[in-house]
N, C-alpha and C positions, 0 to 999 in steps of 0.2 A: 437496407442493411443486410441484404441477403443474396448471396450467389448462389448460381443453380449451375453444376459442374459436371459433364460426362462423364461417366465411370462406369465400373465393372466391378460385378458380386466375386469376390476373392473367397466366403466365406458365409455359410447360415448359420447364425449362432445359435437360433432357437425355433420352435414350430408355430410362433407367433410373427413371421419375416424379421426378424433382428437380423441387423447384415455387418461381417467388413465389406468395404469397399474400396476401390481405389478412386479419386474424384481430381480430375486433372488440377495440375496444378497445389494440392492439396495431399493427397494421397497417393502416394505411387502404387503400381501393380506388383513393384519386386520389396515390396515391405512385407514383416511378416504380420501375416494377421492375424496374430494373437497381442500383436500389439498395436493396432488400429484401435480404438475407439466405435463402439458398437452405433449402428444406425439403424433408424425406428422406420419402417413402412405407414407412407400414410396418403390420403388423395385415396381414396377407394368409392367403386360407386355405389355404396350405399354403407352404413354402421352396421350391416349384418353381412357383408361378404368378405372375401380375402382370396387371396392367390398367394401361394407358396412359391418362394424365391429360389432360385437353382446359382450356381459356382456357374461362370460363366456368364448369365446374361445381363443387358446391359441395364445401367439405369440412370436418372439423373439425380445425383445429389444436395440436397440444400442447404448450405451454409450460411449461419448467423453471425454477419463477425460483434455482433454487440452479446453475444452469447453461443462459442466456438463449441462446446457441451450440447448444444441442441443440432442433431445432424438428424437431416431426414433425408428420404428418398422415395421415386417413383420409378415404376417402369419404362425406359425409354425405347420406344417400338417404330414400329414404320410397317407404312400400309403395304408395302411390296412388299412385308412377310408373310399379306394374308392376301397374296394371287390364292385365283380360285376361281371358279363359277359363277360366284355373286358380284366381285369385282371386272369381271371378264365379261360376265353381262350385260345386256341393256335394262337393265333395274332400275325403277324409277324410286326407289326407297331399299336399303340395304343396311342391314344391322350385324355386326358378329361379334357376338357377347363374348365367346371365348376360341380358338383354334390352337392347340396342343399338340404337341407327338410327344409319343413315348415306347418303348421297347415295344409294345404290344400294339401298335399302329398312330393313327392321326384322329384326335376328337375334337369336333367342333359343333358349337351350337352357334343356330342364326337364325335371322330373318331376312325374308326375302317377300317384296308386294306379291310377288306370281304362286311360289311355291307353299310360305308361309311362314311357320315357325319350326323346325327342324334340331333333333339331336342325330347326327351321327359319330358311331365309333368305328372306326375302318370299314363301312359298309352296314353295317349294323345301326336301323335310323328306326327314329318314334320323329312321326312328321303331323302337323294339324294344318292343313290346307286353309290357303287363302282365300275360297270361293264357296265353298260348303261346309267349312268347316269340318270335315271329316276327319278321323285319327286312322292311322296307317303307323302298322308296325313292320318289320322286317329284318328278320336277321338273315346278317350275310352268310349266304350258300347256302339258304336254310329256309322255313316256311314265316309267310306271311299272315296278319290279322289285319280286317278292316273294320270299321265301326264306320256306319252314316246313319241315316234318317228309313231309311227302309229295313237296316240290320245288322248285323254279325258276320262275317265272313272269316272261316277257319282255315289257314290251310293255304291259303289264295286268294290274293288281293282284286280284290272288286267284284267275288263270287266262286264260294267253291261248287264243284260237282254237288255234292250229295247235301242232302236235309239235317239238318240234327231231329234224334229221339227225344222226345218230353220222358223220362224217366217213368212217372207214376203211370201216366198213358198207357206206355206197354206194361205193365203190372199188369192192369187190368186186363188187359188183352188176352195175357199170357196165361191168367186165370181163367180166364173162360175157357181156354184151350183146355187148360188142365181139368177145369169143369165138364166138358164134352167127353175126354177120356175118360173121367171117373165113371161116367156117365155110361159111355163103352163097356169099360172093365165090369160093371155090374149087370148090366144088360148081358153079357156072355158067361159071365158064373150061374146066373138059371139057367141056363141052358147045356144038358150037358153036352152037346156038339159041337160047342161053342167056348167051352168052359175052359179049354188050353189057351184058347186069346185071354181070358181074364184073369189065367194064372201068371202067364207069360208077363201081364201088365201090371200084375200087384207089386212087386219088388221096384219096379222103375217107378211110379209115378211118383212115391214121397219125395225122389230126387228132384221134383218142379218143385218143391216147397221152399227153392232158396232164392224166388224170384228178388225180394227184398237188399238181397245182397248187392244185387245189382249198383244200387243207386250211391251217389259219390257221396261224400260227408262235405265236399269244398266247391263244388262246381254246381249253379245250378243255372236254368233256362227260361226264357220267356218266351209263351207265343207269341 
């Protein structure tokens, strides 16, 4: 009792996919769609997701002739909209959840056996690898973060230059220094030949006192 009819979203009625539509044979494209009869989104792959319908794209419509009141619709797509890397590939397993464009470029999430699981936004990708499972971040024209089994990489992907600091570490460090000074400074006020280095030193050294400052209230580190 039911056709399923090509058409095209003339209209979003609401932020729940409510659509007009035109559905051949059924609804024309040069009707006005304020006077169509509203159409329910449904076929979704799971009770918790949703895709938001656009004016424009296409869809199939399902009509009930034992109940003309119940119109539903799906997305009607084709895989040559999502050419690309994955399809272009020799992949021996390929999944693409979703591939978008929009003013502000092209996003797509996927799966791939070699590469893994993949978000990108115009270059802009959070990737979890198929072999190590490692997380790889990257924003386009910009810096990279890795995360695997040996560590952190800041900066640049698969190992930056330089170390990170443990915070409290250098405290300490940096007190001792300022301990050696203090140390100085009063060793040369007995002395009075000596005693311009300790005067010279009294006004700077409280300025080490704001070691503590240092340390981030959000960011912290492991060795």
């Amino acid at each position: 009792m039911c056709d399923i009819r090509p058409g095209v979203i003339l209209k979003v009625v609401d932020n729940y996919g409510t659509i007009k539509a035109s559905a051949q044979g059924i609804f024309s494209e040069e009707d006005d769609p304020d006077l169509l009869p509203p159409i329910t989104q449904f076929i979704l792959p799971s009770s918790t997701s949703f895709s938001m319908p656009h004016e424009g794209d296409n869809v199939w419509v399902w009509h009930f002739e034992d109940n003309p009141q119940e119109l539903l619709y799906t997305f009607r797509g084709n895989t040559q909209n999502l050419n690309g890397d994955e399809l272009d590939n020799e992949y021996k397993d390929v999944e693409i959840q979703m591939k978008r464009k929009s003013d502000n470029g092209e996003i797509q999430v996927s799966y791939n056996d070699d590469d893994g699981y993949t978000v990108d936004n115009s270059g802009s990708q959070i990737n979890i690898d198929n072999k190590d499972h490692e997380i790889h971040l990257k924003c386009k024209g910009g810096k990279e973060v890795s995360i695997n089994k040996d560590g952190i990489s800041l900066g640049k992907d698969g190992g930056s230059k330089y170390k990170a600091v443990c915070g409290e570490e250098l405290i300490k460090s940096l007190d001792d220094i300022k301990n050696v000074l203090n140390a100085i400074k009063d060793a040369a006020m007995g002395n009075p030949y000596t005693m311009p280095i300790g005067t010279a030193m009294t006004p700077l050294l409280p300025k080490l006192n704001t070691f503590k400052k240092m340390l981030s209230n959000v960011v912290t580190l492991e060795k």
